[in-house]
C-alpha positions as CSV (number, residue, x, y, z in Angstrom):
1,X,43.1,-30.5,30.7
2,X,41.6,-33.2,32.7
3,X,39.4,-33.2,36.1
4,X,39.7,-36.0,38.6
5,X,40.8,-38.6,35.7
6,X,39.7,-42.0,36.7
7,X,42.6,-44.8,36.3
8,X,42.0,-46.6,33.8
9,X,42.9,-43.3,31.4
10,X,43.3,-45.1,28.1
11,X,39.6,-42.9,26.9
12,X,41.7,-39.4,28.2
13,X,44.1,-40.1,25.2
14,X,41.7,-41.6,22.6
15,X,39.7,-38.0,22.9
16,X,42.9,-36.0,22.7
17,X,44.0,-38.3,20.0
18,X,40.1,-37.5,18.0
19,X,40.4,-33.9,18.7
20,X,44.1,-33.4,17.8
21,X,44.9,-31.7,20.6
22,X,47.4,-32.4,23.7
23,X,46.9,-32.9,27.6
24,X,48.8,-30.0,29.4
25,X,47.1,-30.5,32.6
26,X,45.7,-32.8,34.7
27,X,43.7,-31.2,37.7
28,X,42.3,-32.7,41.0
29,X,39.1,-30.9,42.7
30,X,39.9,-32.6,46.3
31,X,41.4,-36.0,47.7
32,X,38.7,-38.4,46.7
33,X,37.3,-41.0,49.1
34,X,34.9,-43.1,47.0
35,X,37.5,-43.8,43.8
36,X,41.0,-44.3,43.1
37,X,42.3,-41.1,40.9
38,X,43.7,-41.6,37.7
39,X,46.3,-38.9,37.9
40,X,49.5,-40.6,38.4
41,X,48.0,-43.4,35.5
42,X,47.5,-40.5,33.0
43,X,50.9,-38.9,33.7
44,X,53.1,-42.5,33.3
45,X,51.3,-42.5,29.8
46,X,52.0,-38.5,29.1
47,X,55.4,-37.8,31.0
48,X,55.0,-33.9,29.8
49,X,51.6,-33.3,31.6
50,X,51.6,-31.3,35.0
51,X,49.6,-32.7,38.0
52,X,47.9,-30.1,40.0
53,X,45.9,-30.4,43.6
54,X,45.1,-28.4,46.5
55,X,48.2,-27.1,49.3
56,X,45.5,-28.1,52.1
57,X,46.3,-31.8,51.5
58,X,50.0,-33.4,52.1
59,X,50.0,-35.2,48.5
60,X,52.9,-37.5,48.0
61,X,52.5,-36.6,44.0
62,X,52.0,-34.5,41.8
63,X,53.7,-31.2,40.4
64,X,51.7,-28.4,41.3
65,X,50.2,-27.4,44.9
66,X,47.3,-25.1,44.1
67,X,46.3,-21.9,46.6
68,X,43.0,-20.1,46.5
69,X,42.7,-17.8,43.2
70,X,45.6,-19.6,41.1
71,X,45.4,-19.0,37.7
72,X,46.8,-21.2,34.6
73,X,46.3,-21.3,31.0
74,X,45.1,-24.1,28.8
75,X,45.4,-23.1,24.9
76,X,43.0,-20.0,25.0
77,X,41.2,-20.8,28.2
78,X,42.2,-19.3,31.4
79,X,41.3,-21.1,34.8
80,X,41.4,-20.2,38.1
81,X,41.5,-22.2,41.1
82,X,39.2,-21.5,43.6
83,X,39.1,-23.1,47.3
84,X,35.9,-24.6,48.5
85,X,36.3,-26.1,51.5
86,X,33.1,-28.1,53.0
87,X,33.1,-31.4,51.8
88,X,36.6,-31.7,52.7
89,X,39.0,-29.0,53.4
90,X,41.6,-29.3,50.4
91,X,38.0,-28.5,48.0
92,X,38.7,-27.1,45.1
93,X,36.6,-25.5,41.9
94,X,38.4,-24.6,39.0
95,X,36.7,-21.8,37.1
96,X,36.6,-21.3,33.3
97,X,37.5,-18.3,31.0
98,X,37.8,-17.7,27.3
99,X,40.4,-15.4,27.0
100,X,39.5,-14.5,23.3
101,X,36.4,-13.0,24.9
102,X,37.0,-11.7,28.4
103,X,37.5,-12.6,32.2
104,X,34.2,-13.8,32.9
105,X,33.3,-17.1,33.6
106,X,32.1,-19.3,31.3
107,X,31.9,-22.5,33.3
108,X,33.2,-24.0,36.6
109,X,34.3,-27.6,37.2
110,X,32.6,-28.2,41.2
111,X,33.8,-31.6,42.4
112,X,31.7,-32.4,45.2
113,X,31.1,-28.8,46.1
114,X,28.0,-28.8,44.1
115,X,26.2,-31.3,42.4
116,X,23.1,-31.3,40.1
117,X,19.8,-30.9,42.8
118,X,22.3,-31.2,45.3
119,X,25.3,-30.3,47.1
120,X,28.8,-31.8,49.0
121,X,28.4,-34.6,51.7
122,X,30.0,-33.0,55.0
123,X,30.4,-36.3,57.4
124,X,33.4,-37.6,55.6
125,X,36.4,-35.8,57.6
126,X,35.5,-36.8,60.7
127,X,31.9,-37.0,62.5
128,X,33.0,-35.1,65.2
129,X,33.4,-32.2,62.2
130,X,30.1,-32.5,60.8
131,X,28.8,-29.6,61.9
132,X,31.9,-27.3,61.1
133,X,32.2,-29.2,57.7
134,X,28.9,-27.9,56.8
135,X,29.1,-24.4,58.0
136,X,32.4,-24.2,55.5
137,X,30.4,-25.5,52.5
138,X,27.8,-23.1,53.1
139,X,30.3,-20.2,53.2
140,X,31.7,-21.9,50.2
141,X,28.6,-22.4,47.8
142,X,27.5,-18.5,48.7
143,X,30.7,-17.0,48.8
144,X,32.7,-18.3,46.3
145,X,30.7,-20.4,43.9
146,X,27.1,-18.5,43.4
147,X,28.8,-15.4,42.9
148,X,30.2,-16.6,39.5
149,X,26.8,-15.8,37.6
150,X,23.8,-17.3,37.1
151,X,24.5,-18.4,33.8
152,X,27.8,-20.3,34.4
153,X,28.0,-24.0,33.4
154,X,28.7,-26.3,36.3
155,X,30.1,-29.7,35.5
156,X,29.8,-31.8,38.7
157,X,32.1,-34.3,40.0
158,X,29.9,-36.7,40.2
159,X,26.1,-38.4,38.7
160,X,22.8,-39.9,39.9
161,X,23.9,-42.8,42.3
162,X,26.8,-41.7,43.4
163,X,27.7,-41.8,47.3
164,X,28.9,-38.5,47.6
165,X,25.5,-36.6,47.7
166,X,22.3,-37.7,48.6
167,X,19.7,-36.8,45.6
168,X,21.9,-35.9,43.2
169,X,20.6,-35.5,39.7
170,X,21.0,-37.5,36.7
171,X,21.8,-34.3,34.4
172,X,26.0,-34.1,33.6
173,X,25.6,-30.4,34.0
174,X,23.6,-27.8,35.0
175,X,23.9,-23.7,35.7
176,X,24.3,-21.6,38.5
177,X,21.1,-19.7,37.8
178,X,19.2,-23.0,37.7
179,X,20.2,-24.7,40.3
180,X,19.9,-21.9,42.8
181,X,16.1,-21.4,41.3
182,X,16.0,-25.3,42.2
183,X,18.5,-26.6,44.4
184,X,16.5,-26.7,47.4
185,X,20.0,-26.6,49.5
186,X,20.6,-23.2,47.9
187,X,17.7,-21.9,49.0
188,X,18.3,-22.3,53.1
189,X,19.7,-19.7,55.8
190,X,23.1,-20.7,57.0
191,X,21.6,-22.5,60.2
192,X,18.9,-24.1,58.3
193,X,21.2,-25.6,55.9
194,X,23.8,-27.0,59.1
195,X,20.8,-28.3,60.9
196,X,19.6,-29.9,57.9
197,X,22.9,-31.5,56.8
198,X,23.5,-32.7,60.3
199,X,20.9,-34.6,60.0
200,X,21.7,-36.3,56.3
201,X,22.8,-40.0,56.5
202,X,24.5,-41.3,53.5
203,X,26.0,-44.3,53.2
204,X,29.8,-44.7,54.8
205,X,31.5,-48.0,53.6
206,X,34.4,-49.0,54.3
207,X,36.9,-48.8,51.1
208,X,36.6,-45.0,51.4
209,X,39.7,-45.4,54.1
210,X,41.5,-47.0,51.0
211,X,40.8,-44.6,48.6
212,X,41.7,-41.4,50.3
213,X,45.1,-43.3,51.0
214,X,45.3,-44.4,47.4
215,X,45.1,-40.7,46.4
216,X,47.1,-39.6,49.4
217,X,50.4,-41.5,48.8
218,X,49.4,-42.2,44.8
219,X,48.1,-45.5,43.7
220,X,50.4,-48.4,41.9
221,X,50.7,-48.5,38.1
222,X,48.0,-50.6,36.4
223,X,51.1,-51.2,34.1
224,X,53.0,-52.8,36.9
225,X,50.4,-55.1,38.2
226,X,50.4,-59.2,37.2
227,X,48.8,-59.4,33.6
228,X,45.6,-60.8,33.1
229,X,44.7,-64.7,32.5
230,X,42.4,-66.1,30.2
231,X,41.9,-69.6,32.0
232,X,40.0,-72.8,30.6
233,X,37.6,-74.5,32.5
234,X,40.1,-77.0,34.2
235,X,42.3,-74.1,35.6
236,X,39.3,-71.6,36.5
237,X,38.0,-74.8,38.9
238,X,41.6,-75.1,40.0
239,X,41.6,-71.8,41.0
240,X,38.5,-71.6,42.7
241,X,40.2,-73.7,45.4
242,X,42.5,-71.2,46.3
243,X,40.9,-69.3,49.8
244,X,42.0,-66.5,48.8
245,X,40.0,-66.5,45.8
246,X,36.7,-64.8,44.5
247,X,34.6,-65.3,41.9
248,X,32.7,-62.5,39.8
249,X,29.6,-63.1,37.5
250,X,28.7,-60.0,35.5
251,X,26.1,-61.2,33.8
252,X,22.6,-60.0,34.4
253,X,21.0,-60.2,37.5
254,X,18.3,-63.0,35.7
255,X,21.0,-65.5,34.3
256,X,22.8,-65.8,37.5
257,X,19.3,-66.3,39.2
258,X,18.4,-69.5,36.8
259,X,22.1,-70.5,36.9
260,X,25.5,-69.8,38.3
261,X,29.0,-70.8,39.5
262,X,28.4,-71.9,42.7
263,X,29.9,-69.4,45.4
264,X,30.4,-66.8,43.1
265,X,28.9,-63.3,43.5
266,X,26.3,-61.5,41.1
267,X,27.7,-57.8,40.2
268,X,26.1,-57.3,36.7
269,X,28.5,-55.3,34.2
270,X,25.5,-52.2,34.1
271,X,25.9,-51.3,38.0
272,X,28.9,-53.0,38.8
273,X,30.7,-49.6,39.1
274,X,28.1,-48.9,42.1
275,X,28.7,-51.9,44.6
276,X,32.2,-53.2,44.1
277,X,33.5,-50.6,46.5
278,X,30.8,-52.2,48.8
279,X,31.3,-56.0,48.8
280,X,34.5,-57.0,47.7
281,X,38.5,-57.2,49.5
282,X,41.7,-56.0,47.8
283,X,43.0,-58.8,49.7
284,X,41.2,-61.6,47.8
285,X,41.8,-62.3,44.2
286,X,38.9,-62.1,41.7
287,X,38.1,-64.4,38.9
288,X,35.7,-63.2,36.6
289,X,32.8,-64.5,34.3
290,X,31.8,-62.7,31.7
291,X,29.0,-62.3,29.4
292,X,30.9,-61.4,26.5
293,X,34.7,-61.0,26.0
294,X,33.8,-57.5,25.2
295,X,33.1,-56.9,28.8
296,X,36.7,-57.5,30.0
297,X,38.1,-54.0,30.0
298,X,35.1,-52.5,31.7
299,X,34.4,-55.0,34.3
300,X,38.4,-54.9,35.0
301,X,38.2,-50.9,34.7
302,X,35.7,-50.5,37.4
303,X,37.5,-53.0,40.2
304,X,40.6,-51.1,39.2
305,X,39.2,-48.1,40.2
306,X,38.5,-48.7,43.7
307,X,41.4,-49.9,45.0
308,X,40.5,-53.9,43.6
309,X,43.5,-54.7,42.0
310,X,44.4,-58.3,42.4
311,X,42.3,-59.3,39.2
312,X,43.7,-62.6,38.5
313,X,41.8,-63.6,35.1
314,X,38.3,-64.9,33.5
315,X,36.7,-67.8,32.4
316,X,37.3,-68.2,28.6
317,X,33.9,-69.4,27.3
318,X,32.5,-68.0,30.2
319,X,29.7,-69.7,32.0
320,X,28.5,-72.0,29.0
321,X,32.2,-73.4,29.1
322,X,31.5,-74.2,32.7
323,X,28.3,-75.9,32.0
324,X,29.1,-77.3,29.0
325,X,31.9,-79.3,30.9
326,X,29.5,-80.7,33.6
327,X,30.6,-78.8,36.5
328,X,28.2,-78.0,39.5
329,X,25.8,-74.8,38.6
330,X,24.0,-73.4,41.5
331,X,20.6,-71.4,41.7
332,X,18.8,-68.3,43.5
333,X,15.8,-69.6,45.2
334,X,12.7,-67.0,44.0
335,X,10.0,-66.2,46.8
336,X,6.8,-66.1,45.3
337,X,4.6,-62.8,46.8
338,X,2.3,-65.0,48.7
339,X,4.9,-66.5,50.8
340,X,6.5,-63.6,51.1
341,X,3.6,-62.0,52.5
342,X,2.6,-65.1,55.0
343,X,6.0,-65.3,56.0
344,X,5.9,-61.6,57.5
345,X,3.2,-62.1,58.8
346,X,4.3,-65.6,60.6
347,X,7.4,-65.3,60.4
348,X,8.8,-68.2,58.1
349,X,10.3,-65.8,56.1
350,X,13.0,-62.9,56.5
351,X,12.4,-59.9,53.8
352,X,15.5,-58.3,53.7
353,X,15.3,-54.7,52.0
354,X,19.0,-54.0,50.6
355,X,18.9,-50.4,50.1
356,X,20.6,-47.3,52.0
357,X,18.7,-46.3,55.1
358,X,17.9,-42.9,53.1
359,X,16.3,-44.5,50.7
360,X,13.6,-46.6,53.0
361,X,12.7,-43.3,55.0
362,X,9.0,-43.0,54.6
363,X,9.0,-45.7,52.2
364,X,9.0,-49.3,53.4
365,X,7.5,-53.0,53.9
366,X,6.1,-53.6,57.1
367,X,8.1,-56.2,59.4
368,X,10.7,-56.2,56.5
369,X,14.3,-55.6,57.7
370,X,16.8,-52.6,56.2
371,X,20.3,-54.8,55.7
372,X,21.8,-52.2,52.8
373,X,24.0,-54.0,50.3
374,X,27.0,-51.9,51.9
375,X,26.8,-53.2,55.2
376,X,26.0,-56.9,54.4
377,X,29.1,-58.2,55.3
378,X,29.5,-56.3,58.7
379,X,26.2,-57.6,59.3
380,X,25.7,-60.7,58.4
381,X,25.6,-62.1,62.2
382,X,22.2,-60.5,62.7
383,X,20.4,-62.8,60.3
384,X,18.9,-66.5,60.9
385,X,21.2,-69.0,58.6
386,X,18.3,-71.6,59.0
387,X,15.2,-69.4,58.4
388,X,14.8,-68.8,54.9
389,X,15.6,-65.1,54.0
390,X,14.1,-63.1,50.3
391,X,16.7,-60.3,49.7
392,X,14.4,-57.4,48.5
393,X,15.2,-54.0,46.2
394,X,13.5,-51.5,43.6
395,X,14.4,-53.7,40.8
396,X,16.4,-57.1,41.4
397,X,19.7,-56.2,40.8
398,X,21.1,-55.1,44.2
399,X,18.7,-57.8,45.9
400,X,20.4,-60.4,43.5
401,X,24.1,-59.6,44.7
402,X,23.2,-60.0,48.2
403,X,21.5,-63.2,47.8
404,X,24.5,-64.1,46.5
405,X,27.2,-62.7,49.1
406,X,24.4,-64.5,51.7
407,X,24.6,-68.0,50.2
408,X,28.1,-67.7,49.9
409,X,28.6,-67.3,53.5
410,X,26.3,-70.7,54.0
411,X,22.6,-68.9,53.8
412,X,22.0,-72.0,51.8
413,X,17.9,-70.7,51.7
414,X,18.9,-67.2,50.8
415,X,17.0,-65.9,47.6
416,X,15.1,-63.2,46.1
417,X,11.5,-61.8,46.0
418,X,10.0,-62.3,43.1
419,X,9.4,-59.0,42.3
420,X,11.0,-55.7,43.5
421,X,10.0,-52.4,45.4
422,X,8.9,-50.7,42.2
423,X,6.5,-53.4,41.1
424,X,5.4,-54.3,44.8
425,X,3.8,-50.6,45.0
426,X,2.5,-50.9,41.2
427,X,1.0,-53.8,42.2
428,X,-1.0,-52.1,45.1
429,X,0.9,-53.8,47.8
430,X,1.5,-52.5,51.0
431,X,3.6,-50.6,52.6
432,X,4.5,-48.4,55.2
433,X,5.3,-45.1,55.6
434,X,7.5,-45.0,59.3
C-alpha cells in the first residue's frame, strides 16, 4: 500500500521490488494543494493496483470512493478509513491493524490532519471558511484521531518546511501519546484552538490552484510528455533566446554567486523541492544546469511534481561547458555588513528579508523590508530598480534565488548580504523584536 505517492513513483516499485512484495493499494489522505499526486503515475506502471480517495471530493480517477469507517486488507494488515475533515473536507486517516494480533491500532497514516508539533492548516478551502474549517479539525483530532491510543504511531503527511503547517517538526513520525503531552495545539479548548488558528498566517502561493486541479481531474503521464534533451553549448544559447524560455542553476547557492548564466535563476538541488512551487510558470520552458549529471532525475523529479512539466533539457557539461566556450557569465553583487548597515540607516541600500511573514514575527532587522521568496514576483513593483537592494535570509540560500529572480527582471544592483540572519544575530547584531 502506498499514501499520497508522489509522481515521479519509479522509488514505490524499487522498494516493492527489494522487499518482494506487490503494491495492492494506492491510498490518498485528501486532494492535495501543495504537490501533484502520484496516483495515476503509479497505477499506469501497476495496471492491477486499486486507487482509493475520499466520496467528499468529485475525483475524475481513481477506483475506490472511500466513506467514514471503510475497511480493506493489505496481506495481514487491516485498515480502516477514517474521515477527518478540517484541513479540507474530503480529510482522510487511514488507521492500521495487524490482524495476526487483534483490532487495535497499531499506527495511523494522518495527512495533514496531524503533523509532528503541529496540526492541519485550515485557510486553504476558502477564507471565508476559516473559522468553520478549524472548528471541524478540532472535532476531528479529539474525536476521531486521539481516541486511537496513546501509543499509536502517526506517520504525517508531511516534514519540517513544508507549507501545510506552520512549526511542524522535523521527526517522520511520532505517537499519539507524545504529541498530545507536546503538541501545544492538543492541549487548547475548542474556542482557544479556533481563535488561535484564525489567527495563523502561512504562506498561500499561487500554484496551489494548479495542484488541487492536477489532483482533481488527474495529472498527464510523465510517460507521455516530450523526452528530455541533453543540449551542447551552441544549442543551450540557442535556446535561451526563446521568450518562453527559463533557465535553472541547481548548483549551490555560492557558485552561482561567483559565477552564472546570465538571467538564469539559482534553485540549489538541496531546497529546490521547497521554492519551485513559488517562483516558476508551467507556462515557460526550463533549461537546466546541473552540478552533476547525477542530479538530473531529482532536479526533473521535483519540477514534475508541482505541476512544472515543460522541462525541455540541460546543459551537457554544465556550466564549465558554458565558460569554457567564452560565453557571458554574470555575478551576484555581495553587500558587505557595513554598507548594509549605513544604507538602513541612509537609505542607499534596500535590505530585503525573503522569508514568510510567520517567520519575521518578533524576529527582525530594523528598517529592513519582509518581500518573502513566494510573493517576489507579485511584488516586484514595490521595489526601487535604481537603488541598490541586498536580498537577506537565515542562511543564503533563499536570499540567493531572489537576487536572482530580481536581476532577472532588470534589478541590475540586486545582490545579497554577506552574511545571513543566523550569523547576523551570532554576530551580536541588531535586531528588532516588533
Amino acid at each position: 500500500m502506498v499514501i499520497d505517492p508522489r509522481r515521479d513513483c519509479d522509488i514505490y516499485i524499487e522498494l516493492a521490488t527489494i522487499e518482494s512484495v506487490d503494491i495492492t493499494y494506492i491510498l490518498e489522505t485528501h486532494r492535495n494543494e501543495d504537490y501533484v499526486i502520484g496516483s495515476l503515475e503509479l497505477q499506469n506502471l501497476i495496471p492491477s493496483v486499486r486507487i482509493g480517495h475520499s466520496a467528499a471530493t468529485n475525483f475524475k480517477y481513481g477506483d475506490d470512493r472511500l466513506q467514514d469507517d471503510e475497511t480493506l486488507r493489505v496481506g495481514k494488515l487491516v485498515v480502516r478509513s477514517i474521515h477527518t475533515p478540517g484541513h479540507t473536507d474530503d480529510s482522510m486517516c487511514f488507521v492500521v491493524s495487524d490482524s495476526e494480533v487483534g483490532s487495535d491500532p497499531l499506527l495511523v497514516f494522518t495527512g495533514d490532519t496531524l503533523f509532528v508539533n503541529e496540526v492541519g492548516r485550515t485557510d486553504l478551502v476558502d477564507p471565508k471558511k476559516h473559522s468553520e474549517m478549524s472548528y471541524k479539525l478540532w472535532h476531528s483530532l479529539h474525536e476521531k484521531v486521539l481516541p486511537l491510543g496513546d501509543g499509536v504511531i502517526i506517520y504525517p503527511g508531511h516534514g519540517s518546511g513544508s507549507v501545510c503547517g506552520g512549526a511542524i517538526g522535523s521527526r517522520e513520525f511520532s505517537t499519539i501519546g507524545y504529541e498530545k503531552r507536546n503538541n501545544y495545539w492538543l492541549r487548547m479548548d475548542e474556542e482557544s484552538f479556533v481563535e488561535h488558528k484564525t489567527r495563523q498566517e502561512l504562506t498561500l502561493s499561487s500554484y496551489f490552484k494548479r495542484c488541487e486541479k492536477l489532483n482533481t481531474d488527474g495529472p498527464p503521464l510523465i510517460a507521455d510528455l516530450d523526452p528530455l534533451q541533453m543540449l551542447n553549448t551552441e544549442a543551450f544559447a540557442e535556446r535561451i533566446e526563446s521568450e518562453d524560455s527559463v533557465v535553472i542553476d541547481t548548483r549551490l547557492a555560492h557558485k552561482f554567486v561567483s559565477e552564472h548564466i546570465p538571467d538564469s535563476i539559482s534553485m540549489d538541488i538541496d531546497n529546490m523541492g521547497l521554492y519551485v512551487g513559488w517562483v516558476l510558470s508551467p507556462d515557460d520552458s526550463h533549461l537546466l544546469v546541473l552540478d552533476s549529471p547525477m542530479d538530473l532525475d531529482e532536479a526533473v523529479g521535483m519540477l514534475y511534481r508541482v505541476g512544472i512539466d515543460c522541462v525541455v533539457g540541460y546543459l551537457n557539461g554544465g556550466f564549465e561547458a558554458w565558460k569554457s566556450t567564452g560565453k557571458p557569465v554574470g555575478s551576484v553583487p555581495v553587500y558587505d555588513i557595513q554598507s548594509v548597515q549605513i544604507g538602513l540607516n541612509d537609505g542607499s541600500i534596500r535590505l530585503v528579508d525573503v522569508r514568510q511573514p510567520h517567520e519575521t514575527i518578533g524576529d527582525r532587522i530594523e528598517n529592513s523590508t519582509n518581500l518573502p521568496l513566494s510573493d517576489m514576483l507579485m511584488e516586484i513593483d514595490d521595489l526601487d530598480p535604481d537603488l541598490p537592494i541586498a536580498t537577506i535570509c537565515p542562511a543564503g540560500v533563499r536570499s540567493t534565488t531572489a537576487a536572482s529572480i530580481l536581476q532577472r527582471e532588470g534589478f541590475e544592483q540586486a545582490g545579497i548580504s554577506e552574511i545571513g540572519l543566523k550569523e547576523w544575530k551570532l554576530q551580536g547584531l541588531p535586531t528588532s523584536s516588533k
